[in-house]
N, CA and C atoms as a LAMMPS dump frame, in Angstrom:
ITEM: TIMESTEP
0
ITEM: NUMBER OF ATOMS
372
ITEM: BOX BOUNDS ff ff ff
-5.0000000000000000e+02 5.0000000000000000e+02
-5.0000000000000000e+02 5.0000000000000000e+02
-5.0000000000000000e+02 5.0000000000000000e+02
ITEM: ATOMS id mol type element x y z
1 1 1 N 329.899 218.212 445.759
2 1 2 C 331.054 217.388 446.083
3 1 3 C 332.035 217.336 444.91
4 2 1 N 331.455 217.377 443.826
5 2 2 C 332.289 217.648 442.685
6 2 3 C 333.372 218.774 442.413
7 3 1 N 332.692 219.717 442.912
8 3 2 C 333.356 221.118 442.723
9 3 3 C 334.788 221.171 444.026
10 4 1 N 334.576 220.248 445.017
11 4 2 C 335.672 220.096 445.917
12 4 3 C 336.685 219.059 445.489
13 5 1 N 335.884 217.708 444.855
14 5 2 C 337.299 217.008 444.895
15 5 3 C 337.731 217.589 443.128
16 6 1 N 337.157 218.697 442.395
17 6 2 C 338.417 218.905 441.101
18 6 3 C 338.901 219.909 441.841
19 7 1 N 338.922 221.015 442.705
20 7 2 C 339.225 221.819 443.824
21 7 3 C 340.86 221.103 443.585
22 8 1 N 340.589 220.455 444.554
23 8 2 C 341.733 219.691 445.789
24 8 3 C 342.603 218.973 444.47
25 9 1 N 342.285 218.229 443.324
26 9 2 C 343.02 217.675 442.096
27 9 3 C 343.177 218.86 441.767
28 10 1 N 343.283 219.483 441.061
29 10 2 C 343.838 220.87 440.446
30 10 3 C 344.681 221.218 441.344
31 11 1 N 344.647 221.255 442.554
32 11 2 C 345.822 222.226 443.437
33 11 3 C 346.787 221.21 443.513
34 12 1 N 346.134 219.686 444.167
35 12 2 C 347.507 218.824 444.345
36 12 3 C 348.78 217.972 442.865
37 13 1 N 347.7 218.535 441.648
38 13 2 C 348.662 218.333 440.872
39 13 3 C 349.531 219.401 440.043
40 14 1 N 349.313 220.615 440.489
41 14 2 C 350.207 221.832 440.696
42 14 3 C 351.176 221.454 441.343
43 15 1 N 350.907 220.762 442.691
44 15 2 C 351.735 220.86 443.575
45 15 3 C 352.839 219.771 443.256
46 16 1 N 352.568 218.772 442.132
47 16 2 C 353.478 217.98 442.176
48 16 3 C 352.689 216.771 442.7
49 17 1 N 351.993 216.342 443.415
50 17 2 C 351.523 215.216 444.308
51 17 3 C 351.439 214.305 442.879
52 18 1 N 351.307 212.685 443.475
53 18 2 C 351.112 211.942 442.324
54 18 3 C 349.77 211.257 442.654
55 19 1 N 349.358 210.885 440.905
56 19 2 C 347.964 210.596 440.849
57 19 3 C 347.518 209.857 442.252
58 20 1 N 348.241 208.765 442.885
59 20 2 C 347.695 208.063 443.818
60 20 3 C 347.341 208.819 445.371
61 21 1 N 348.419 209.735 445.447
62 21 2 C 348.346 211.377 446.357
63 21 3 C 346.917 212.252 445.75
64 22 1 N 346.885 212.586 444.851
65 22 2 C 345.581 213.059 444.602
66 22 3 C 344.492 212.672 444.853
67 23 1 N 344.449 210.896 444.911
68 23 2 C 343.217 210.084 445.361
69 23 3 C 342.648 210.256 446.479
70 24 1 N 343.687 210.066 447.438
71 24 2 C 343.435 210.581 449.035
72 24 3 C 343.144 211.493 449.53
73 25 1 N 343.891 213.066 448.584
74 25 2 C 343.525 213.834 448.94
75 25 3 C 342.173 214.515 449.211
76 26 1 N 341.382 213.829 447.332
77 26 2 C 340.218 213.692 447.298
78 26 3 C 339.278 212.792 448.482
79 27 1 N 339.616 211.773 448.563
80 27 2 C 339.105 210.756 449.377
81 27 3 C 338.193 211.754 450.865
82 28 1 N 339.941 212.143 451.503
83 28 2 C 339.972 213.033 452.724
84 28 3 C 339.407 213.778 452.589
85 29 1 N 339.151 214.775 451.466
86 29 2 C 338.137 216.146 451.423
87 29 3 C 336.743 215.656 451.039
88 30 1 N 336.254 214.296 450.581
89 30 2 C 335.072 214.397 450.356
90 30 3 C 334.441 213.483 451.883
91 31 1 N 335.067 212.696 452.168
92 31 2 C 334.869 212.272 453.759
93 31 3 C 334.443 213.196 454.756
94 32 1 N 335.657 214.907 454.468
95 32 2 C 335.267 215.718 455.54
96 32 3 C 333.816 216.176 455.248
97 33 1 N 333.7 217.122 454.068
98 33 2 C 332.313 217.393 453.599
99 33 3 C 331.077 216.799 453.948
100 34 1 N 331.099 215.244 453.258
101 34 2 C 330.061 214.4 453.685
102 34 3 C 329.564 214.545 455.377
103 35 1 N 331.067 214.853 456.197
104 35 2 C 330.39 214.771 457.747
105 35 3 C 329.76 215.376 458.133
106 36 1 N 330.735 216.962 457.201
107 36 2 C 329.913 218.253 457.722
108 36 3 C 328.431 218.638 457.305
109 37 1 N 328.592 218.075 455.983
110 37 2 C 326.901 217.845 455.575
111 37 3 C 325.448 217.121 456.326
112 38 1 N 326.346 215.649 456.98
113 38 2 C 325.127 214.866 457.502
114 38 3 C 324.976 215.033 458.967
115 39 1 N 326.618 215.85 459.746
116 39 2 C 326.301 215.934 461.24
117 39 3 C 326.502 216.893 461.43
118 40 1 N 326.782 217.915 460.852
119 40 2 C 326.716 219.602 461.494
120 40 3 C 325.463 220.167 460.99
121 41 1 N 325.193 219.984 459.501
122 41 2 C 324.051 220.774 458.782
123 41 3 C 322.803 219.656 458.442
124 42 1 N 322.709 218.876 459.877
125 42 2 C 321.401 217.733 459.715
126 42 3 C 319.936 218.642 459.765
127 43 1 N 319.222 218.281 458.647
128 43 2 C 318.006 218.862 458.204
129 43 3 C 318.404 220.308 458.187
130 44 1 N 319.223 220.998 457.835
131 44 2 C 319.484 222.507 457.64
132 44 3 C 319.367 222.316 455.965
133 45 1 N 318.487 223.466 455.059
134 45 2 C 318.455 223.222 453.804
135 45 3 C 319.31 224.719 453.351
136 46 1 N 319.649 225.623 454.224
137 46 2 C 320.624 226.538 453.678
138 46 3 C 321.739 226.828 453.683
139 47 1 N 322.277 226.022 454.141
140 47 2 C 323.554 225.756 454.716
141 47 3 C 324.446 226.011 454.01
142 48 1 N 326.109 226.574 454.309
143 48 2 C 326.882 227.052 453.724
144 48 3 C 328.354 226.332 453.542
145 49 1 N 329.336 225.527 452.946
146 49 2 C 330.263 225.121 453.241
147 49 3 C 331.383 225.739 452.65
148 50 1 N 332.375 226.769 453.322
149 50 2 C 333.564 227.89 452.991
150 50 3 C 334.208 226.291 452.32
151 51 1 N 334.872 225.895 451.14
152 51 2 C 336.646 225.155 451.248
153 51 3 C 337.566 225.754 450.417
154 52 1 N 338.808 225.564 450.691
155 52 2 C 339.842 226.37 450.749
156 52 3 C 340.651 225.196 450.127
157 53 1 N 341.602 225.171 449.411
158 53 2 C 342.749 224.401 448.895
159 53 3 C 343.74 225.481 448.368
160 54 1 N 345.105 225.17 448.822
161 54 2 C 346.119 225.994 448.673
162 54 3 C 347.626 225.075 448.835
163 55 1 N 348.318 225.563 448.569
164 55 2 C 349.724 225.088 448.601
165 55 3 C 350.548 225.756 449.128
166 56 1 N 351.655 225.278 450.52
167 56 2 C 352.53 226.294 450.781
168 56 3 C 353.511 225.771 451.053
169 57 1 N 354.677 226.168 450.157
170 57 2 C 356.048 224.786 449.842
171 57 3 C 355.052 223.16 449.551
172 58 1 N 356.104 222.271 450.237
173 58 2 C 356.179 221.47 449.882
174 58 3 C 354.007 220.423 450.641
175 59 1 N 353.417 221.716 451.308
176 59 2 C 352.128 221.021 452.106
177 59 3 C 350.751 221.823 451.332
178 60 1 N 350.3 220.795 450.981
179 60 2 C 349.046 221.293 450.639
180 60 3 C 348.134 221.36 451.724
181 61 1 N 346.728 222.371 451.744
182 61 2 C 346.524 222.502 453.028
183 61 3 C 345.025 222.444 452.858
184 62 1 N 343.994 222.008 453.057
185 62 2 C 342.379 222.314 452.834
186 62 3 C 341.622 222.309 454.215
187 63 1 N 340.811 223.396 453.572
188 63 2 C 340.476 224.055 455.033
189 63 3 C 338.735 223.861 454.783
190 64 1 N 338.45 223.687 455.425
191 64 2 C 336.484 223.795 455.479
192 64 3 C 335.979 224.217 456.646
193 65 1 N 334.946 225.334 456.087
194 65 2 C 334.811 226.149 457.407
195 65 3 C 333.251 226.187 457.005
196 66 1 N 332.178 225.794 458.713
197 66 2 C 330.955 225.656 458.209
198 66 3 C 330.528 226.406 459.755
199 67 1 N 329.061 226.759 459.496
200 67 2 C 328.594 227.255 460.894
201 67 3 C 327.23 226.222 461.388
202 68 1 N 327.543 225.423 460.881
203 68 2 C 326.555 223.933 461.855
204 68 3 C 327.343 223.936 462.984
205 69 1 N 326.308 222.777 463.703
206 69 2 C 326.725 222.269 464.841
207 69 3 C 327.589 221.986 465.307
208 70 1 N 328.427 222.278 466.168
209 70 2 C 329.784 221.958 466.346
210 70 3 C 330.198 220.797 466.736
211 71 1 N 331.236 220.005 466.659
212 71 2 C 331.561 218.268 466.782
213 71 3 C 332.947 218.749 467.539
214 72 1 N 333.358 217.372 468.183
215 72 2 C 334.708 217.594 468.461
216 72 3 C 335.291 215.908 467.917
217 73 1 N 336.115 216.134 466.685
218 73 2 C 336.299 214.43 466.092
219 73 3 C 337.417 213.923 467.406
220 74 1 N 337.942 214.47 468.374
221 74 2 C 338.954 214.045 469.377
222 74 3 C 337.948 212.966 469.895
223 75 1 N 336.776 213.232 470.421
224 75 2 C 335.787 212.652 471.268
225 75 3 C 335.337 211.214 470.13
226 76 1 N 335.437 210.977 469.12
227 76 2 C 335.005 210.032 468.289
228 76 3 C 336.019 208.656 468.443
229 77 1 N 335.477 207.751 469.047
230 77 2 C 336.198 206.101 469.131
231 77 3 C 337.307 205.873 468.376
232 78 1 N 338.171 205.295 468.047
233 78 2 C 338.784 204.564 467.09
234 78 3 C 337.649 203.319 466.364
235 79 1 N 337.867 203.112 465.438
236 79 2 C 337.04 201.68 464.778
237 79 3 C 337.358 200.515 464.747
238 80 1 N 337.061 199.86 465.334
239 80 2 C 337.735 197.942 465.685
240 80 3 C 337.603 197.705 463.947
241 81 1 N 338.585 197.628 463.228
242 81 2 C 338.921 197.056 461.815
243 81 3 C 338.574 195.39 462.066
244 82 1 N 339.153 194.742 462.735
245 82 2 C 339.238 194.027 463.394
246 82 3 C 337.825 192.915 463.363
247 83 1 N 336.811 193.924 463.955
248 83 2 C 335.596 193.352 464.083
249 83 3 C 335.052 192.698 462.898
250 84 1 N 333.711 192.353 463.309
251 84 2 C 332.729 191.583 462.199
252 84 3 C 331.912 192.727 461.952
253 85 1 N 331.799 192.93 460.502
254 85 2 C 330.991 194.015 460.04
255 85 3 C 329.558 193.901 460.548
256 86 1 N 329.107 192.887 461.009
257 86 2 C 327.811 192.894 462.02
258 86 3 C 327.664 193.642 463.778
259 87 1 N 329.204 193.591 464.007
260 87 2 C 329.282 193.714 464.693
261 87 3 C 329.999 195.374 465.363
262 88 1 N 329.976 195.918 463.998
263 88 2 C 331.079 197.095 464.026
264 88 3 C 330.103 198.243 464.556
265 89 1 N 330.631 198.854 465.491
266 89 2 C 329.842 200.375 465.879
267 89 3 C 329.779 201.493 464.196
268 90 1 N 328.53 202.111 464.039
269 90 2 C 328.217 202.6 463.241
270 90 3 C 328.929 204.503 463.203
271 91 1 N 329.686 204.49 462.425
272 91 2 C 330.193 205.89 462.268
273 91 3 C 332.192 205.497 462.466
274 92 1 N 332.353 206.984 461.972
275 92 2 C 333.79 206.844 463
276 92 3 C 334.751 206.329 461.86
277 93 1 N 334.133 205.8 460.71
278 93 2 C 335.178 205.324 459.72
279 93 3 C 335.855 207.002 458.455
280 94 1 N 334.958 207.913 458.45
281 94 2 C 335.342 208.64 458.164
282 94 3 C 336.085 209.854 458.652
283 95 1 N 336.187 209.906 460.007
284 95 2 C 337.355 210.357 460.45
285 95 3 C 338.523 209.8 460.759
286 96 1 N 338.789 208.165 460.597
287 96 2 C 339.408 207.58 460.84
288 96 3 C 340.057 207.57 459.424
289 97 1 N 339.781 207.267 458.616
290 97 2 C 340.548 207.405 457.049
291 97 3 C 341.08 209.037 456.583
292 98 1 N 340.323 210.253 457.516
293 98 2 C 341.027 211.637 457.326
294 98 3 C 342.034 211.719 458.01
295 99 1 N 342.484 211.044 458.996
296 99 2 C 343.752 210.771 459.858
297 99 3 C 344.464 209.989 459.274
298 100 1 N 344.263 209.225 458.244
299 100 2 C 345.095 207.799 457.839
300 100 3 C 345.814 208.407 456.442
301 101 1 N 344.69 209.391 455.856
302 101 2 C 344.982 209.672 454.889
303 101 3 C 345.652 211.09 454.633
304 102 1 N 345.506 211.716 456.042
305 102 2 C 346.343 213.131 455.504
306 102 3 C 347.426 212.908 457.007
307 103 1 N 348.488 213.939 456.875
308 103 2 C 349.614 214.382 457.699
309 103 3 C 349.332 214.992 458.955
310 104 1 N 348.566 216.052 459.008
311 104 2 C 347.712 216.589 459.631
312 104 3 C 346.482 216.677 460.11
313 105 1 N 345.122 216.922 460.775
314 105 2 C 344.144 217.152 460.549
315 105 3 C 343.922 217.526 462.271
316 106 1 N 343.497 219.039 461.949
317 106 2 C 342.731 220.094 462.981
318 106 3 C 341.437 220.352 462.888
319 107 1 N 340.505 220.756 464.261
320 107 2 C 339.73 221.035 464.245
321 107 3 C 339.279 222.392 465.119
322 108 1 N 338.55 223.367 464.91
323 108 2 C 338.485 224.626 466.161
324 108 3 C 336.981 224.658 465.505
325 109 1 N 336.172 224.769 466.701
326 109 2 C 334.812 225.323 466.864
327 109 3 C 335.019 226.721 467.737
328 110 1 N 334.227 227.691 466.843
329 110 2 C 334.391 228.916 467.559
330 110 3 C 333.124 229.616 467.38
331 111 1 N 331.889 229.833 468.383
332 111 2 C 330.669 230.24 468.318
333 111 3 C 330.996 231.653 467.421
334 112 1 N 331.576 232.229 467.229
335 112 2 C 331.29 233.464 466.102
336 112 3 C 331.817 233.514 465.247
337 113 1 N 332.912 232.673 464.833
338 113 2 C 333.13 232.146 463.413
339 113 3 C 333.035 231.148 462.785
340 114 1 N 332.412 230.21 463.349
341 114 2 C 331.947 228.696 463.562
342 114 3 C 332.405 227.402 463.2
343 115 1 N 332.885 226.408 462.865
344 115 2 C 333.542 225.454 463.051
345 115 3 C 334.549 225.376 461.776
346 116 1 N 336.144 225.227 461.896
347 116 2 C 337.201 225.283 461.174
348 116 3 C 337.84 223.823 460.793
349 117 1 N 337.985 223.53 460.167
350 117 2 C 338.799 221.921 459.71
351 117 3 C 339.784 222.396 458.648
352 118 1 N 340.845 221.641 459.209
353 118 2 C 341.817 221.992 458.715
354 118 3 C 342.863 221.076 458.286
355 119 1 N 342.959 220.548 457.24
356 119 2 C 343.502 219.281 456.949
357 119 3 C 344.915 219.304 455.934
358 120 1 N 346.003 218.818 456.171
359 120 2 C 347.161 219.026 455.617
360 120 3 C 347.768 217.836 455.1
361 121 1 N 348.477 217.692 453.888
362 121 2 C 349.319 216.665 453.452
363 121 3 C 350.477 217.34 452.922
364 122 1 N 351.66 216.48 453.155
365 122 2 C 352.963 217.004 452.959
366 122 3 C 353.43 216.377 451.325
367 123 1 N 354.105 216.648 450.807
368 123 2 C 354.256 216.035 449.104
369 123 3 C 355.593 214.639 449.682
370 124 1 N 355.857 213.98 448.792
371 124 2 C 355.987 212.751 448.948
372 124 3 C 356.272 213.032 450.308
């Protein structure tokens, strides 16, 4: 997880982004990871995670590409903020903060190249 969020800081402060932009960016890329780690590659011990950070103009773009299980985050609830933390459905907060926190965010599962995430932030 280390090696992704200095990844994603190194590119977004190339890019200009400011320290508090870098936070999120990090935030968003270690949120995605963590998912792909605990719900695509559950009990898999060889597992592989492609990430990608790049800049093109003014959008930085990070991409993670894994061949676990495939998810579809469309199908995942919104999270009642709202609620009593006793009472809150379990999951769902980390795709909900990769939407909050980036501009973009795609997903494509494709059985022979296997699941693509694709997450974008625009500079200020």
């Amino acid at each position: 997880m280390d090696e992704i969020r200095n990844l994603v800081a190194e590119v977004a402060r190339e890019g200009g982004f400011t320290e508090k932009e870098v936070y999120s960016l990090q935030l968003a890329a270690d949120e995605a990871a963590s998912n792909i780690i605990e719900h695509a590659y559950a009990g898999v011990s060889n597992a592989s995670l492609d990430v990608t950070c790049e800049l093109d103009g003014n959008e930085l773009i990070i991409t993670m590409r894994d061949r676990g299980k495939p998810f579809d985050p469309s199908k995942v609830k919104q999270p009642n903020l709202k609620a009593d933390l006793s009472e809150r459905q379990i999951g769902g907060l980390g795709i909900y903060l990769m939407r909050k926190l980036m501009d973009d965010v795609r997903y494509e599962a494709n059985s022979r190249t296997g699941n693509l995430l694709t997450m974008i932030k625009r500079r200020g």
